[in-house]
Each structure stands twice: as structure tokens, then as C-alpha cells.
PyMOL Python script that loads the backbone (N, CA, C, O; Angstrom):
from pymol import cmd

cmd.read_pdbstr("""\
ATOM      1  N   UNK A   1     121.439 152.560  79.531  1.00  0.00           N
ATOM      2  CA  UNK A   1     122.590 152.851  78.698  1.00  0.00           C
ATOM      3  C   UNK A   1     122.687 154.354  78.447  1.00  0.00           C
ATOM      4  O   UNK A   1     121.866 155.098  77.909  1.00  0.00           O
ATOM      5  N   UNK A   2     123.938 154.633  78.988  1.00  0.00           N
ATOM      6  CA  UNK A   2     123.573 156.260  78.457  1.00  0.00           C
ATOM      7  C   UNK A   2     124.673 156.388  77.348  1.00  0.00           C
ATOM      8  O   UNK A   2     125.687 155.722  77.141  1.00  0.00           O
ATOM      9  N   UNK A   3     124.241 157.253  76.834  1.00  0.00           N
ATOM     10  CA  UNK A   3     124.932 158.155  75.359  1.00  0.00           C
ATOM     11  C   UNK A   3     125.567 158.861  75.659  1.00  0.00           C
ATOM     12  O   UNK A   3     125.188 159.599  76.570  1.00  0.00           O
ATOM     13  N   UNK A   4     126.736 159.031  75.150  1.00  0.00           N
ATOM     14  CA  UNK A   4     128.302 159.649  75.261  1.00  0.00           C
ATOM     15  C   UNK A   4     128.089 160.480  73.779  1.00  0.00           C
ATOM     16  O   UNK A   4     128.194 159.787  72.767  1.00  0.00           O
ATOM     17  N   UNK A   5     127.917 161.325  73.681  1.00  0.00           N
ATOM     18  CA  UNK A   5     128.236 162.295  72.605  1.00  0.00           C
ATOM     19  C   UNK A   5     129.285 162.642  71.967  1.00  0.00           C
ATOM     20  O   UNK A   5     130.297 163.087  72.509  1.00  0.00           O
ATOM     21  N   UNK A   6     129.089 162.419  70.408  1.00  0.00           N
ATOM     22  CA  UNK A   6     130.556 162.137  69.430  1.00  0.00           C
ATOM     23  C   UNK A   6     131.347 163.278  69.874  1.00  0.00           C
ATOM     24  O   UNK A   6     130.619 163.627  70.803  1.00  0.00           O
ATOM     25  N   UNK A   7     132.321 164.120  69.884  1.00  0.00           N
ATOM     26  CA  UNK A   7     133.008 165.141  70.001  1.00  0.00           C
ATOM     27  C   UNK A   7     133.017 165.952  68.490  1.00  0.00           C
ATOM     28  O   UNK A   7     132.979 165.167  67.542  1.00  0.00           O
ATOM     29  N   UNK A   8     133.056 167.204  68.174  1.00  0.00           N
ATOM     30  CA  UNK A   8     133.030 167.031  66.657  1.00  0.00           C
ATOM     31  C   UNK A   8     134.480 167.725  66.719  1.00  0.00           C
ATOM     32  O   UNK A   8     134.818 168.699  67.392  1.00  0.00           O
ATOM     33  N   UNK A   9     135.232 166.956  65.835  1.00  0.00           N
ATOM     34  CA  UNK A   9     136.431 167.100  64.976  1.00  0.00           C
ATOM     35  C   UNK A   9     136.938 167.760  63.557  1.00  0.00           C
ATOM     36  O   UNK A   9     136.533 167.214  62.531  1.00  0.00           O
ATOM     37  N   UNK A  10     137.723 168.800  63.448  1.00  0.00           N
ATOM     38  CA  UNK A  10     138.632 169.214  62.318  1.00  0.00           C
ATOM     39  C   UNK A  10     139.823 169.249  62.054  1.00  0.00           C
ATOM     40  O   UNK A  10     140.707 169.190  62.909  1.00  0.00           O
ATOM     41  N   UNK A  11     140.036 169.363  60.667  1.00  0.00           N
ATOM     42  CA  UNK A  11     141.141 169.161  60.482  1.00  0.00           C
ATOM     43  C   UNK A  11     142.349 170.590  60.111  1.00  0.00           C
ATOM     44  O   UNK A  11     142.142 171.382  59.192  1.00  0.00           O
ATOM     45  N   UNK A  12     143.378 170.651  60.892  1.00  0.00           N
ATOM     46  CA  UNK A  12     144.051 171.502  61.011  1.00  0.00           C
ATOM     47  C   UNK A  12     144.380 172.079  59.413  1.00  0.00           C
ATOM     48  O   UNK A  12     144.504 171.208  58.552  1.00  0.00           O
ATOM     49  N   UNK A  13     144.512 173.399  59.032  1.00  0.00           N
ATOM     50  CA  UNK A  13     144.792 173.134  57.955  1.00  0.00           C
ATOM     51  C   UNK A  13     146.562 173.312  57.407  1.00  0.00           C
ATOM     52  O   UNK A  13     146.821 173.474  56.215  1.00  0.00           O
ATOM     53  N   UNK A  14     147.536 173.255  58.366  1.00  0.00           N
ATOM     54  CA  UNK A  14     148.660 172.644  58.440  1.00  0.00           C
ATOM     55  C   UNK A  14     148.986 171.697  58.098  1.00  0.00           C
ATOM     56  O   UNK A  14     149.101 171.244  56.959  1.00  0.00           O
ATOM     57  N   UNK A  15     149.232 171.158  59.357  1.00  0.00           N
ATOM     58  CA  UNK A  15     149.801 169.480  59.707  1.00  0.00           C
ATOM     59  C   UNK A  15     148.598 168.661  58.782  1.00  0.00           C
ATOM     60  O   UNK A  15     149.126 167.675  58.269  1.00  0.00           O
ATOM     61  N   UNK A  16     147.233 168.763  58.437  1.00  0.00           N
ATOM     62  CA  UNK A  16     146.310 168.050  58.087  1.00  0.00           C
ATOM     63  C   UNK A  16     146.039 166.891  58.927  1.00  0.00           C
ATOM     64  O   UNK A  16     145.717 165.788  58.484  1.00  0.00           O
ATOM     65  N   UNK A  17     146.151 167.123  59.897  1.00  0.00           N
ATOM     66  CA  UNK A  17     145.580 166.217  61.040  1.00  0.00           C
ATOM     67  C   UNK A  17     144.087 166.661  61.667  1.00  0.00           C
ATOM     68  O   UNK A  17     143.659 167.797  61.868  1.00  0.00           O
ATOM     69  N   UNK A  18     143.398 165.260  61.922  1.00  0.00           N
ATOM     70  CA  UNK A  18     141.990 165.208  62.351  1.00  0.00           C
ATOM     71  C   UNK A  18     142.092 165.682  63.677  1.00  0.00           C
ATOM     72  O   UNK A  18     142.813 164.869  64.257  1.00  0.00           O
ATOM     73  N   UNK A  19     141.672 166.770  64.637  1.00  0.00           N
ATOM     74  CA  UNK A  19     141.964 167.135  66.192  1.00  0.00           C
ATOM     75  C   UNK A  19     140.278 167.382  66.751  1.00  0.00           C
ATOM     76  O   UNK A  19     139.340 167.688  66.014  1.00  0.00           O
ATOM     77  N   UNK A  20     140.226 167.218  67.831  1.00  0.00           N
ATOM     78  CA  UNK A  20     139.064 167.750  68.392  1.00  0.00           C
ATOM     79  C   UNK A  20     139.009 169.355  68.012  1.00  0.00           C
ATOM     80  O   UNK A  20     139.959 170.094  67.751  1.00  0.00           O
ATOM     81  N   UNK A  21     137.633 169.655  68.062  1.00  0.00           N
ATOM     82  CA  UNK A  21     137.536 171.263  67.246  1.00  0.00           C
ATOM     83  C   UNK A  21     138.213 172.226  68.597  1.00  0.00           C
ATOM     84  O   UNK A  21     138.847 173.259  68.382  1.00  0.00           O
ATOM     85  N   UNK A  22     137.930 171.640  70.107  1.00  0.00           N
ATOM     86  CA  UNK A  22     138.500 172.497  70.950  1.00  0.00           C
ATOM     87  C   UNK A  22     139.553 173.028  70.956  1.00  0.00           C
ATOM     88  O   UNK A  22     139.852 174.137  71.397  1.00  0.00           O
ATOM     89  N   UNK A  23     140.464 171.904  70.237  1.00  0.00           N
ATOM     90  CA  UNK A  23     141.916 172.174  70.600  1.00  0.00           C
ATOM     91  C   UNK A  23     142.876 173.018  69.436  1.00  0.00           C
ATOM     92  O   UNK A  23     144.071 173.282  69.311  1.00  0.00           O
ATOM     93  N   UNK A  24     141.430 173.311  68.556  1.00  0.00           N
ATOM     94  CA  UNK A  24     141.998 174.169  67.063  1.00  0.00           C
ATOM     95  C   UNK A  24     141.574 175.676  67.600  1.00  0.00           C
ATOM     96  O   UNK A  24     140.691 175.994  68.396  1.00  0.00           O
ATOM     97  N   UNK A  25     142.345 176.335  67.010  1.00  0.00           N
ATOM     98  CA  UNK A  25     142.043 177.928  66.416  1.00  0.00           C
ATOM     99  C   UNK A  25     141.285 177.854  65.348  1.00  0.00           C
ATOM    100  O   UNK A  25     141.502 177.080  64.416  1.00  0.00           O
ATOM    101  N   UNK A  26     140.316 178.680  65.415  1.00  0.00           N
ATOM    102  CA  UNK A  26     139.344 179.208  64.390  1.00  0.00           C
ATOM    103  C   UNK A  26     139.627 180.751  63.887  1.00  0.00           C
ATOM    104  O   UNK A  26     139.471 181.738  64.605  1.00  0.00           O
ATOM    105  N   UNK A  27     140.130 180.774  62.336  1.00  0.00           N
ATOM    106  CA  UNK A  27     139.867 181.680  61.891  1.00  0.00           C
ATOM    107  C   UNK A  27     138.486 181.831  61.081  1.00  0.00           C
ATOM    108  O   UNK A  27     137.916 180.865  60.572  1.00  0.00           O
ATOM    109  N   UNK A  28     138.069 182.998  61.027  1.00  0.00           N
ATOM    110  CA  UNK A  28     136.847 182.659  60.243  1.00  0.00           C
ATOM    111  C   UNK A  28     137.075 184.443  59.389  1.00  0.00           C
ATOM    112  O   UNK A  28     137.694 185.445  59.746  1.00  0.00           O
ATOM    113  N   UNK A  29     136.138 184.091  58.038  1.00  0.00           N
ATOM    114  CA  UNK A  29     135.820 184.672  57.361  1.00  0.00           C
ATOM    115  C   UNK A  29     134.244 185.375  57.281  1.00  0.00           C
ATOM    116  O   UNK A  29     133.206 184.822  56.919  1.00  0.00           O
ATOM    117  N   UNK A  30     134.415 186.599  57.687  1.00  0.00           N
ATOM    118  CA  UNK A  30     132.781 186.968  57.285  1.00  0.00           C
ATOM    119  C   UNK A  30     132.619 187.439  56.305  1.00  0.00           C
ATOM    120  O   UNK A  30     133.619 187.741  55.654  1.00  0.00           O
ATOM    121  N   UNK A  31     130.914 187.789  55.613  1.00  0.00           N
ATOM    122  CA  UNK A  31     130.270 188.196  54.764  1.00  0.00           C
ATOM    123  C   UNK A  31     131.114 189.392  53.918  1.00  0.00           C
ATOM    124  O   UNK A  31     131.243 189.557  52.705  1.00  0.00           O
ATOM    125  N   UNK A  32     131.615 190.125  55.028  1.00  0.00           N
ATOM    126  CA  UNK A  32     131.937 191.347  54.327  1.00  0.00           C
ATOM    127  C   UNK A  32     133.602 191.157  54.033  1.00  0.00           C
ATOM    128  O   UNK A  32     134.411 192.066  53.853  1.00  0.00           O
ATOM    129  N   UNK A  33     133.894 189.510  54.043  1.00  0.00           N
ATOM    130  CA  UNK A  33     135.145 189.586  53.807  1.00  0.00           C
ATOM    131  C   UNK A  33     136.635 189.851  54.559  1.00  0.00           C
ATOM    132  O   UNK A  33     137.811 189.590  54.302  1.00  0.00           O
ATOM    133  N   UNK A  34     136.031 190.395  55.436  1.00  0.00           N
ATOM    134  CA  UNK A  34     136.688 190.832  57.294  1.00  0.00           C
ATOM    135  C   UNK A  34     137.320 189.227  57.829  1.00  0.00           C
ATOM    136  O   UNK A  34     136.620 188.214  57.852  1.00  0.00           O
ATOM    137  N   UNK A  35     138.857 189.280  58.257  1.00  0.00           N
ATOM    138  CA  UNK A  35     139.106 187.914  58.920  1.00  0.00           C
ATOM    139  C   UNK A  35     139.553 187.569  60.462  1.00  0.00           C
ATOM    140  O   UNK A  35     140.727 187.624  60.826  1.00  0.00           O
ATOM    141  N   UNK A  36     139.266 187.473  60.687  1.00  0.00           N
ATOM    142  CA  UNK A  36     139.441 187.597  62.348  1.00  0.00           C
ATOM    143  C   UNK A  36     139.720 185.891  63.168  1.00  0.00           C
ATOM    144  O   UNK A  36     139.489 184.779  62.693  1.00  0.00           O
ATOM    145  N   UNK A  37     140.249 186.239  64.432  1.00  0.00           N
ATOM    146  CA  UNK A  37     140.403 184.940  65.121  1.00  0.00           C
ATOM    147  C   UNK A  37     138.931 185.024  66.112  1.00  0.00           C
ATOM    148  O   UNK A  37     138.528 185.939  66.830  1.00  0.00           O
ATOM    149  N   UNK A  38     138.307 183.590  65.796  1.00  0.00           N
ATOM    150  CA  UNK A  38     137.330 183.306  66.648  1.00  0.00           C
ATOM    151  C   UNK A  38     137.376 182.498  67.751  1.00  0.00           C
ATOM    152  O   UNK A  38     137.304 181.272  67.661  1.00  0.00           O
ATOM    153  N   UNK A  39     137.488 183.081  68.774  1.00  0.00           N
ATOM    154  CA  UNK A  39     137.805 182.803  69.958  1.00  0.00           C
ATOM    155  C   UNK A  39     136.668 181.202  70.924  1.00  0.00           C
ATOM    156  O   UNK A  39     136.864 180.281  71.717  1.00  0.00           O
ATOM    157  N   UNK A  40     135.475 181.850  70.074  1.00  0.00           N
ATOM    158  CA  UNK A  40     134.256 181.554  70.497  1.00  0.00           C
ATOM    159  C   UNK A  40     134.071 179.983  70.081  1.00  0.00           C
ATOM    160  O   UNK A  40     133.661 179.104  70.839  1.00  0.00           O
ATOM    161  N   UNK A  41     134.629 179.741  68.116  1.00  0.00           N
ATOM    162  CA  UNK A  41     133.959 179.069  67.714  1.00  0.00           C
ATOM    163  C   UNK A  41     132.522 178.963  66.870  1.00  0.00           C
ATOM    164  O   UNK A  41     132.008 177.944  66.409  1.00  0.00           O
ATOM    165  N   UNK A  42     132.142 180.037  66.825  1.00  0.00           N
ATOM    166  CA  UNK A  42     130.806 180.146  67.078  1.00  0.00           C
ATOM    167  C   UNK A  42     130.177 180.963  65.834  1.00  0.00           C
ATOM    168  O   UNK A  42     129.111 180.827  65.235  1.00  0.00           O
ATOM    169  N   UNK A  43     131.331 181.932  65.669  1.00  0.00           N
ATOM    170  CA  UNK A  43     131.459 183.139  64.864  1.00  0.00           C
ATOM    171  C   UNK A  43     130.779 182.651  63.206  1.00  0.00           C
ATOM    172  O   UNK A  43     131.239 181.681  62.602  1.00  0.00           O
ATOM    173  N   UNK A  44     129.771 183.411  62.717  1.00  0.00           N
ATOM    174  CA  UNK A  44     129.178 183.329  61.593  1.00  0.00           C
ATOM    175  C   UNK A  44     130.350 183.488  60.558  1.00  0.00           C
ATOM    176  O   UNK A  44     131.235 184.332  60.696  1.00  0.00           O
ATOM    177  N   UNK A  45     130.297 182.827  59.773  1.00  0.00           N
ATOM    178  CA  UNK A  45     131.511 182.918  58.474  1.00  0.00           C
ATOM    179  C   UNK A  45     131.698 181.705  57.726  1.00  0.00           C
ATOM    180  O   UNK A  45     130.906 180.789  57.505  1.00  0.00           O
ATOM    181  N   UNK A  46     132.863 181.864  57.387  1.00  0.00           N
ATOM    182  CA  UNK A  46     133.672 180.554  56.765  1.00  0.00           C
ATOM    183  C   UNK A  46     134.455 180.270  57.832  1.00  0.00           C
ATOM    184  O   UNK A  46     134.544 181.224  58.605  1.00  0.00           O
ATOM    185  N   UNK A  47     135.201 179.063  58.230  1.00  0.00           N
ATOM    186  CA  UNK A  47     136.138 179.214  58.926  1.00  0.00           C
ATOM    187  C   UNK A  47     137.624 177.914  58.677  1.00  0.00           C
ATOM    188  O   UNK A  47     137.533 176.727  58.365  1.00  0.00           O
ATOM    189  N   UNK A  48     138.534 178.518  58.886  1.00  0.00           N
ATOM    190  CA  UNK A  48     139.875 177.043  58.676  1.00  0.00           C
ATOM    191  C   UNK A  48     140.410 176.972  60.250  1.00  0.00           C
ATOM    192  O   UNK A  48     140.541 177.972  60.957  1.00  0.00           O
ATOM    193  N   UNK A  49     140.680 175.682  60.647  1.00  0.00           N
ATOM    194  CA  UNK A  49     140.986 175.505  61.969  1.00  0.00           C
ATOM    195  C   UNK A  49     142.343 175.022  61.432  1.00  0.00           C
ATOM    196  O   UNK A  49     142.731 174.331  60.491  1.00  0.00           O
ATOM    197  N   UNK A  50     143.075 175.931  62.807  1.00  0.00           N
ATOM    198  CA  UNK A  50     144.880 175.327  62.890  1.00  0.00           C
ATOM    199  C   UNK A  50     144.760 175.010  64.200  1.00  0.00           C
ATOM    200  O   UNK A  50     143.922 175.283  65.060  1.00  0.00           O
ATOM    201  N   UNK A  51     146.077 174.182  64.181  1.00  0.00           N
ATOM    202  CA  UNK A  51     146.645 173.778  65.826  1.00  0.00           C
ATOM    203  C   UNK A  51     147.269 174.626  66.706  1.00  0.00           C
ATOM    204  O   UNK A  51     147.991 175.531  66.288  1.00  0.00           O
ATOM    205  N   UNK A  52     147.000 174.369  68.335  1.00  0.00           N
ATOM    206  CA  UNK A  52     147.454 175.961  68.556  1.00  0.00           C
ATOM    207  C   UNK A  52     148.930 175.466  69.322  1.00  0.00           C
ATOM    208  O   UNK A  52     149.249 175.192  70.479  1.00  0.00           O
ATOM    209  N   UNK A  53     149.793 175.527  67.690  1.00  0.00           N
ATOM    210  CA  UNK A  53     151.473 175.263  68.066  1.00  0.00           C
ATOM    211  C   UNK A  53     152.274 176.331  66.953  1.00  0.00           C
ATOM    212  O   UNK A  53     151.800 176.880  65.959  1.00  0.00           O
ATOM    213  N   UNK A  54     153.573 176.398  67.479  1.00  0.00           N
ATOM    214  CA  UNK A  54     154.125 177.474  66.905  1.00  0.00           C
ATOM    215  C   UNK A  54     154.137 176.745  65.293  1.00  0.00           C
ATOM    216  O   UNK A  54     153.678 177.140  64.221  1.00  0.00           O
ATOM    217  N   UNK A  55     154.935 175.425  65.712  1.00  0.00           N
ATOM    218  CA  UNK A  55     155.069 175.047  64.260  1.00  0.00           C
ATOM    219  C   UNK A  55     154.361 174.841  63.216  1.00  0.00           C
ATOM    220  O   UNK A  55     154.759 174.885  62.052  1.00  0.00           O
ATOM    221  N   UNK A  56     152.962 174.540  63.708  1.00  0.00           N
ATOM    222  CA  UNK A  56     151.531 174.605  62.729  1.00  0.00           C
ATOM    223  C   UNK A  56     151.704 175.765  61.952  1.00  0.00           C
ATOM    224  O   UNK A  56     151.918 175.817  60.741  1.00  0.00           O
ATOM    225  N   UNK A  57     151.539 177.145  63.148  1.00  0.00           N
ATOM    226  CA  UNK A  57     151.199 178.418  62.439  1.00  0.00           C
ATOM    227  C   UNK A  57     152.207 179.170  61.471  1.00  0.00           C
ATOM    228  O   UNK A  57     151.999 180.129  60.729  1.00  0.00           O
ATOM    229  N   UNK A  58     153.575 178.304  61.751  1.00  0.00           N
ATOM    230  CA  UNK A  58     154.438 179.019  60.924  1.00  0.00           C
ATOM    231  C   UNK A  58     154.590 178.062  59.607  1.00  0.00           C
ATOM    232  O   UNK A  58     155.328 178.552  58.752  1.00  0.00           O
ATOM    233  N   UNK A  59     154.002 176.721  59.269  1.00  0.00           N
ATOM    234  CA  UNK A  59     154.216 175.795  58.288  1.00  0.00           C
ATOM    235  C   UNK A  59     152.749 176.490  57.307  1.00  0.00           C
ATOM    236  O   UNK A  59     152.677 176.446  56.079  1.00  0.00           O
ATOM    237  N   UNK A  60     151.661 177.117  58.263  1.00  0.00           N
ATOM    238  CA  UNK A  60     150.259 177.225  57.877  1.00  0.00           C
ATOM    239  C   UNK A  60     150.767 178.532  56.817  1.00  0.00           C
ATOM    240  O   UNK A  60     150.843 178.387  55.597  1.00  0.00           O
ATOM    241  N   UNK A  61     151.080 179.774  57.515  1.00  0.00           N
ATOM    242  CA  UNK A  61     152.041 180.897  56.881  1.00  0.00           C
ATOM    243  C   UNK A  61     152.703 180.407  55.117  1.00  0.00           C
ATOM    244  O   UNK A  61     152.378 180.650  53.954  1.00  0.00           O
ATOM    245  N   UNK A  62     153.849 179.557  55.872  1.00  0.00           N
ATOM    246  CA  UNK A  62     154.489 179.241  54.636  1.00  0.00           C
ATOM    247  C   UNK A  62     153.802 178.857  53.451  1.00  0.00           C
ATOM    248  O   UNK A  62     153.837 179.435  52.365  1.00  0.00           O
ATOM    249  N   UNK A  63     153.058 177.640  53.814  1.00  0.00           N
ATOM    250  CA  UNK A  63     151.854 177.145  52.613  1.00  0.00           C
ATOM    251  C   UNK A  63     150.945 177.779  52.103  1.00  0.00           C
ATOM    252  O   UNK A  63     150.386 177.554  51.029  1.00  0.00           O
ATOM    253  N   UNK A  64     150.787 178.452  52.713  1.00  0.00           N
ATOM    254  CA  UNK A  64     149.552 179.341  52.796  1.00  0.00           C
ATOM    255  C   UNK A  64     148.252 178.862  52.744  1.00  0.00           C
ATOM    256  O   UNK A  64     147.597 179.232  51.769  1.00  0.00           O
ATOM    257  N   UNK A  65     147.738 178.165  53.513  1.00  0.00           N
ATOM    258  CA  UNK A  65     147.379 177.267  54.103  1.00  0.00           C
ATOM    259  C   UNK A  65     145.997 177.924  54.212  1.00  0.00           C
ATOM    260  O   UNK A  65     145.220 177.774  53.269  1.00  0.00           O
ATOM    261  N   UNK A  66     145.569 178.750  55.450  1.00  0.00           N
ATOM    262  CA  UNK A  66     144.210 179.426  55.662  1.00  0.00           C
ATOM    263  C   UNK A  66     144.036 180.518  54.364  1.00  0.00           C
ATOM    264  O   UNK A  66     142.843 180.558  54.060  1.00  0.00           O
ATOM    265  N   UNK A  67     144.451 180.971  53.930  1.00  0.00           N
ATOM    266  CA  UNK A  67     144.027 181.704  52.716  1.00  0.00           C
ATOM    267  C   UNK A  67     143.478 181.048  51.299  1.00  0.00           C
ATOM    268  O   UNK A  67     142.756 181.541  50.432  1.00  0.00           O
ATOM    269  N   UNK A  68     144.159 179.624  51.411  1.00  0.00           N
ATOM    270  CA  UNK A  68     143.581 178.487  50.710  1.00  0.00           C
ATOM    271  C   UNK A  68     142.369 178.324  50.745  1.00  0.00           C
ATOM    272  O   UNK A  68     141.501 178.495  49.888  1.00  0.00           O
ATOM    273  N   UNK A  69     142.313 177.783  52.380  1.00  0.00           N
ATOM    274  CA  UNK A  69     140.841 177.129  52.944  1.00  0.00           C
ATOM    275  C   UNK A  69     139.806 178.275  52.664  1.00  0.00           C
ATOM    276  O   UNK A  69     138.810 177.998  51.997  1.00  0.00           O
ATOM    277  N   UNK A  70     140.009 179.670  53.186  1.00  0.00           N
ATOM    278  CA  UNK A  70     139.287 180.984  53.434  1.00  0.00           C
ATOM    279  C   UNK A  70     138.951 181.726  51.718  1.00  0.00           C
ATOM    280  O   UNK A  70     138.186 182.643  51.421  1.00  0.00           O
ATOM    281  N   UNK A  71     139.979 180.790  50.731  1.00  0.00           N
ATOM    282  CA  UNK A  71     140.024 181.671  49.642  1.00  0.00           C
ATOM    283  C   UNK A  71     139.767 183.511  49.351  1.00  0.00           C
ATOM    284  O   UNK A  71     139.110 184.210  48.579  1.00  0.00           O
ATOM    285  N   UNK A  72     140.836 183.729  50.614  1.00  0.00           N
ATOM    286  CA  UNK A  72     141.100 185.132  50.658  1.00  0.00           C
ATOM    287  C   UNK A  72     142.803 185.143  50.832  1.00  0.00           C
ATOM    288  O   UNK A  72     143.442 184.124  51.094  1.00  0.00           O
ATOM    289  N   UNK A  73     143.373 186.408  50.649  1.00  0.00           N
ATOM    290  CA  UNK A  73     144.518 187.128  51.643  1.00  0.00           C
ATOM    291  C   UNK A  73     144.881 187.381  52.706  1.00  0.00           C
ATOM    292  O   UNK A  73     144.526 188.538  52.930  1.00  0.00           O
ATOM    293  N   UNK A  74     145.377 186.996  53.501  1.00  0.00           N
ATOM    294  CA  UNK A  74     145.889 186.691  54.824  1.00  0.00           C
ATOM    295  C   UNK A  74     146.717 188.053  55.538  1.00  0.00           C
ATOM    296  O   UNK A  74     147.888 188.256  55.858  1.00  0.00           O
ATOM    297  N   UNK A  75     145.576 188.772  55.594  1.00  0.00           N
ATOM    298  CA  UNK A  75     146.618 190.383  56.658  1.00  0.00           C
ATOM    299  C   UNK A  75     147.530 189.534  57.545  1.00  0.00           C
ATOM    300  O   UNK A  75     147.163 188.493  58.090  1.00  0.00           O
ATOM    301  N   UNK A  76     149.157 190.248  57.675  1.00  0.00           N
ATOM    302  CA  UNK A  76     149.890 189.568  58.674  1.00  0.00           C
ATOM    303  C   UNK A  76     149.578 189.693  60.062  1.00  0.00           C
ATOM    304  O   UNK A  76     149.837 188.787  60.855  1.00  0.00           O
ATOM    305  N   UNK A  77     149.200 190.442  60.296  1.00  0.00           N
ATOM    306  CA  UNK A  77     148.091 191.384  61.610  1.00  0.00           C
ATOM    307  C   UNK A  77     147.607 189.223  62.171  1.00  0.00           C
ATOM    308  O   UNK A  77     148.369 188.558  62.873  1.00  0.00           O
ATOM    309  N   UNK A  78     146.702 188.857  61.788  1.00  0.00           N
ATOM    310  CA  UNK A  78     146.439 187.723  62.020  1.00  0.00           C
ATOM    311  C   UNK A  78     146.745 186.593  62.476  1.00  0.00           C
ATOM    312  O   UNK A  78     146.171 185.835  63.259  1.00  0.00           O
ATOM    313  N   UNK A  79     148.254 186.507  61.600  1.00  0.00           N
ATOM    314  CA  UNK A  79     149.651 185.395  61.897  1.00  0.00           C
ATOM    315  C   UNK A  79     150.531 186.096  63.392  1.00  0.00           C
ATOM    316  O   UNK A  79     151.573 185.636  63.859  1.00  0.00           O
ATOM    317  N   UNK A  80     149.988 186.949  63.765  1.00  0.00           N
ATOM    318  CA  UNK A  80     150.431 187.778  64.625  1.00  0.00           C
ATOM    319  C   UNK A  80     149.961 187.268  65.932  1.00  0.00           C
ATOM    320  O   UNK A  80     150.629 186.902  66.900  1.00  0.00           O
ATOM    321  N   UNK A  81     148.734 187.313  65.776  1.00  0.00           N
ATOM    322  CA  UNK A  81     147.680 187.440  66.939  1.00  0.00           C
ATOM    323  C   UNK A  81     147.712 185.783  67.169  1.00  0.00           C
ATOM    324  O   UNK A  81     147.938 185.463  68.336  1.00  0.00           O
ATOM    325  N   UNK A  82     147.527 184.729  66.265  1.00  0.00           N
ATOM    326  CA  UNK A  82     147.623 183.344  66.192  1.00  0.00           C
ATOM    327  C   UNK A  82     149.186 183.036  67.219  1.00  0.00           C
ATOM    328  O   UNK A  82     149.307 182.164  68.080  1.00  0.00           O
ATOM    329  N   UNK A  83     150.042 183.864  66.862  1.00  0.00           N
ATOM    330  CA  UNK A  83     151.430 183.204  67.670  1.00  0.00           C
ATOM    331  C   UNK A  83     151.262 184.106  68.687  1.00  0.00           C
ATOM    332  O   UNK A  83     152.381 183.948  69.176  1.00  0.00           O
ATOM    333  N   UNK A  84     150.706 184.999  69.456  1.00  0.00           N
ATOM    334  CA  UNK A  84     150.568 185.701  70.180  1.00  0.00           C
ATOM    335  C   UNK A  84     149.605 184.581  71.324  1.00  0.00           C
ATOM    336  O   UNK A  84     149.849 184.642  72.529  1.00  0.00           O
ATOM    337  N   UNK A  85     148.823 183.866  70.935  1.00  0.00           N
ATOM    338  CA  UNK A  85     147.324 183.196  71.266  1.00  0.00           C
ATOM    339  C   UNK A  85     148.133 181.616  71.693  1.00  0.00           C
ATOM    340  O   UNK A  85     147.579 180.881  72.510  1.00  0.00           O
ATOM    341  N   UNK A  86     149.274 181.269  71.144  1.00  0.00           N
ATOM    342  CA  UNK A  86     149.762 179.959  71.078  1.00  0.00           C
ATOM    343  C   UNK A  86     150.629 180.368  72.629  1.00  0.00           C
ATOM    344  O   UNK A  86     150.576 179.718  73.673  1.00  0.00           O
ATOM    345  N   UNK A  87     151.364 181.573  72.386  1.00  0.00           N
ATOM    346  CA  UNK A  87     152.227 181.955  73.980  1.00  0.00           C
ATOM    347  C   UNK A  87     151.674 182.359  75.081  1.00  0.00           C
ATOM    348  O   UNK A  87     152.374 182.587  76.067  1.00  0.00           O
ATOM    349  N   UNK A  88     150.154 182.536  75.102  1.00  0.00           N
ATOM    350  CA  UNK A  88     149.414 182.676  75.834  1.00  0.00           C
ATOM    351  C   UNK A  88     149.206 181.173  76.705  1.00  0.00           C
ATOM    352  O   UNK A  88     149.487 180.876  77.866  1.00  0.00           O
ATOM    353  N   UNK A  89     148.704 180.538  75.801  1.00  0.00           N
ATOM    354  CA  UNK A  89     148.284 179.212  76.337  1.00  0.00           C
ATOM    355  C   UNK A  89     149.520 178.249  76.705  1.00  0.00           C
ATOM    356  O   UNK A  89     149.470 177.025  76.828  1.00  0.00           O
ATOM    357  N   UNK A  90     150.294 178.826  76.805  1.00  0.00           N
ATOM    358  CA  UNK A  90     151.715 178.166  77.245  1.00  0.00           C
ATOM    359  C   UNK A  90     151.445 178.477  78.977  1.00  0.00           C
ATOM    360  O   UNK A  90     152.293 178.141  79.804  1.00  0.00           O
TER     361      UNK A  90
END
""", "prot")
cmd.dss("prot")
cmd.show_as("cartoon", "prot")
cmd.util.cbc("prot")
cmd.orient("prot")
């Protein structure tokens, strides 16, 4: 019998839907408060995962959504690079 390994899953912090973690954007928060897109996953911090769709990132914006999760301020620089990252993968 072999073992199939769970996938691990988050939840967008938009739409609030459960997604595989692959298919989210990771912002993350570091130590020094610095917020950046983690490309990796991997990145030491805090982090809030969105979906990588226009309408996520612009509902995420409105709500304010990752600044919630991150309990910081959201440079627009960020919301930038997120819809920049969504037309990429188009």
C-alpha cells in the first residue's frame, strides 16, 4: 500500500476559500516588519495567501484583507506586483 501525501492547503484571504497552498500567493511579513511577495513559499515571516486572480486581489485591496491577516499596512507597491504576478501567469 503506498501513501499518497495530504497536499497542505490555505485559505485565500479574499474569496475565503480552502485552495492548495501552490495555487496561492504568499505574502509574508518579516521580523523587521518588511512585506514582500514570496515567491518561494518558504520565506521566514508571517504570511496571508491570496488567489492568483485579478478579482481576488482587487476584492483582497478593497477589504483589506492581507493587512488584516499580516496586521500591518499594505504599501501599494505590493497590490502592484500581485496584479503584475496574476498577468504573468496568464
Amino acid at each position: 500500500m503506498s501513501q499518497t501525501r495530504k497536499k497542505p492547503t490555505r485559505k485565500c484571504v479574499a474569496c475565503r476559500e480552502m485552495k492548495e497552498k501552490s495555487e496561492l500567493i504568499r505574502i509574508v511579513r518579516q521580523a523587521d516588519n518588511t512585506l514582500s511577495v514570496d515567491t518561494t513559499g518558504k520565506a521566514n515571516g508571517r504570511g496571508a495567501y491570496i488567489c492568483n486572480n485579478p478579482n481576488c486581489i482587487a476584492k483582497a485591496q478593497k477589504i483589506k484583507g492581507i493587512e488584516r491577516s499580516l496586521k500591518t499596512s499594505m504599501p501599494p507597491e505590493i497590490y502592484n506586483i500581485l496584479k503584475q504576478e496574476t498577468h504573468s501567469e496568464r
